[in-house]
Each structure stands twice: as structure tokens, then as C-alpha cells.
C-alpha positions in Angstrom: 103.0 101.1 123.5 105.1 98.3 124.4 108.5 98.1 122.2 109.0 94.9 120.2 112.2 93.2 120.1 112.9 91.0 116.9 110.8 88.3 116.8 112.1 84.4 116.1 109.7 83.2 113.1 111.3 79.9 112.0 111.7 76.2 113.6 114.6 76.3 115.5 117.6 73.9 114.1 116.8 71.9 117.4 113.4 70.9 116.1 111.8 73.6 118.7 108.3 74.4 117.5 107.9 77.7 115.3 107.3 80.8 116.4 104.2 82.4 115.2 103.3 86.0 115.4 99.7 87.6 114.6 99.0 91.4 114.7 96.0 92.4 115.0 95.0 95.6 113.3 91.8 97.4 113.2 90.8 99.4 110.5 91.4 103.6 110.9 88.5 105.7 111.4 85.5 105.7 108.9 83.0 107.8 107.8 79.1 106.8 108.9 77.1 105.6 105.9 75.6 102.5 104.2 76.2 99.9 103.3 78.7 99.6 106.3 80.8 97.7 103.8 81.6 101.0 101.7 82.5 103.2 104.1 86.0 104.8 103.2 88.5 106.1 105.7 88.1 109.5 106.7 91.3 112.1 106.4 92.0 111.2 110.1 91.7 107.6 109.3 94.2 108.2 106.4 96.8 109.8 108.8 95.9 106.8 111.2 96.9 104.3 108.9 99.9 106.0 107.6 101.4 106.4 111.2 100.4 102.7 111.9 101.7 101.3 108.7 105.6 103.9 109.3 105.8 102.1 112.5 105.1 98.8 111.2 106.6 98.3 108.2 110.1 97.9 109.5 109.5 95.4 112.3 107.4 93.2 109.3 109.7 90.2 108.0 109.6 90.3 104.4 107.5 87.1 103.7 104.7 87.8 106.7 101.4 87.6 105.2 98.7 90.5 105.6 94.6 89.0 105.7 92.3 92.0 105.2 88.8 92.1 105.1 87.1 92.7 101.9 85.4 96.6 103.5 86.4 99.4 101.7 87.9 100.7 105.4 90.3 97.9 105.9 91.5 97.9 102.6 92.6 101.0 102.4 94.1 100.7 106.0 95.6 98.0 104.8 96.8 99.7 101.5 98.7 102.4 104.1 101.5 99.3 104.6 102.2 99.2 100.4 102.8 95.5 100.7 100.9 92.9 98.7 97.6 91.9 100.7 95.1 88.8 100.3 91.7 90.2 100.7 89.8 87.1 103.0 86.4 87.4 103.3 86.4 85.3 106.7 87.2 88.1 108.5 84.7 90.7 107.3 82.3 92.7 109.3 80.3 90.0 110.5 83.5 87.6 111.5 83.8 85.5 114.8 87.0 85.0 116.5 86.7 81.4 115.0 86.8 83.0 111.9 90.2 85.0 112.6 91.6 82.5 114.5 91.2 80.1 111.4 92.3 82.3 108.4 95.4 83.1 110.8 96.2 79.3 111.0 96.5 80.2 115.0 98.9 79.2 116.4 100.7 76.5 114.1 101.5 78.6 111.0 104.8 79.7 111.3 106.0 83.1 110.8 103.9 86.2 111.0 100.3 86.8 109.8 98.8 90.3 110.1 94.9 90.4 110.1 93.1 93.6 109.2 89.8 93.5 110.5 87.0 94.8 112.6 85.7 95.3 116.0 84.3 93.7 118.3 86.0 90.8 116.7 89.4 91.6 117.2 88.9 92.9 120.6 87.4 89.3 121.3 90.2 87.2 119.4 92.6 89.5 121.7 91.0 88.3 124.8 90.5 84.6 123.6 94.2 84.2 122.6 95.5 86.0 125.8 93.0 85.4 128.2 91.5 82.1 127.2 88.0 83.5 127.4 86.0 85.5 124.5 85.4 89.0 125.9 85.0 92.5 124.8 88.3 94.2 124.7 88.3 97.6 123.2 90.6 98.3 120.2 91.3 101.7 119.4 90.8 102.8 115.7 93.8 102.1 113.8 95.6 100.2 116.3 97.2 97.0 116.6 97.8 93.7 118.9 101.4 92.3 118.2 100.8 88.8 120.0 103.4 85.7 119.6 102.9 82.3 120.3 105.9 80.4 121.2 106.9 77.2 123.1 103.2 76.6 124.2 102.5 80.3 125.2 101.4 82.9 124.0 102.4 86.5 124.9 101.4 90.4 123.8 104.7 91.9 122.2 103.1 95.2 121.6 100.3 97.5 121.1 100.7 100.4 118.7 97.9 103.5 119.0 97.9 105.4 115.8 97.5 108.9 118.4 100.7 107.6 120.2 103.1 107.5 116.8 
């Protein structure tokens, strides 16, 4: 885990471009089953989420918005954070990083924009956003990708393992 320092959100007064900040946050672990979109979260997904979400929750400013996926295993990963979400179907199960990228509005919309989604997409958008070329990163269960994009550049603030909370 890398420790996150407060993160700038707004235009600075000087005109400085905004600072945007998009975490990344695969859904906890999920029982097997079908249709893939109705799996629920299993009791170690639950305890995944809730360690996720008690880390999280602080370092959120109050007016970030959260983007989850419409499967039953986001949602209620996302329901761990008790803060109003927008379910997006964009970045369901069968999302490209275009797709994530988009609903973000990567990396222009200012503030913070949490995304609740799937692999191997996020894993991907990861790579694209840091790397500049779609590959398969692995995302643990649960975890998140804090990544900022400030001044032109865009930089990993942290990564949070649900095992590691």
C-alpha cells in the first residue's frame, strides 16, 4: 500500500488545470454461478469490501462521485462505502477501458470519480492510464488503484489490498 496524501481536486486560483483523481476498485470476491451478472459477494467478499470501504471513506471528498457497474457483486461492493452511487452500465462485465475511461470523463473532469468494476478491464485501464499501453495488470479482489492526473501527468497515489487493511 502506498499512503495517500490529500489530494488537490479544484482549478487552482491561477487558472492551473484541475486535478482529477480516479480509483479504481474491483468488486470483492464472488460466489461461482450464472448468470455472472447475479453473483453476490461471498462472506469474504463482504469483509473485503468493508475493509476497503473503512479505509476509503475518509480520504473520499464529499462530492466525489462513485460509477458502479450494474452486477449484483459490485453493487454491493460498492454499497460497503454507504455513499450514494450511480449504477452505469458502461462499465459492466463486458466493459473496455474505452468504456471506463469515458464514463470517468478521464482526465478532464475535475475532482474525484471512483469506478467499481471488473477485471480484466480495470487491470487494463490501469496499464493504459499509467503505462500508455493496454495490458493485463492483475487486480486483486476488492482492491483499488488511487491514480491522479495533474499538470499533464498522471501518477499512482495508492493501491489498497483488502488482505493488507
Amino acid at each position: 500500500m502506498i499512503l495517500l496524501r490529500t489530494p488537490g481536486t479544484r482549478a487552482g486560483h491561477d487558472g492551473s488545470p484541475a486535478t482529477m483523481n480516479l480509483i479504481l476498485w474491483r468488486h470483492a470476491d464472488a460466489e461461482g454461478g450464472s448468470p455472472d451478472s447475479a453473483r453476490r459477494l461471498t462472506e469474504r467478499g463482504r469483509v473485503q469490501a468493508d475493509r476497503v470501504s473503512a479505509w476509503l471513506e475518509p480520504r473520499l471528498p464529499g462530492d466525489c462521485a462513485v460509477l458502479v457497474s450494474p452486477a449484483v457483486r459490485a453493487q454491493q461492493t460498492a454499497s460497503a462505502l454507504g455513499r450514494h452511487f450511480v449504477t452505469a452500465p458502461a462499465i459492466g462485465v463486458d466493459a473496455s477501458v474505452t468504456d471506463v475511461v469515458n464514463a470517468a470523463g478521464w482526465p478532464s473532469r475535475p475532482g474525484t470519480v471512483v469506478i467499481v468494476g471488473h477485471q480484466p478491464t480495470l487491470g487494463r485501464a490501469a496499464a493504459m492510464l499509467l503505462s500508455g499501453t493496454e495490458s493485463d495488470w492483475e487486480f486483486a479482489k476488492g482492491a483499488l488503484w488511487w491514480l491522479v492526473h495533474a499538470n499533464g501527468k498522471t501518477a499512482l497515489r495508492a493501491t489498497v489490498d483488502p488482505e493488507l487493511v
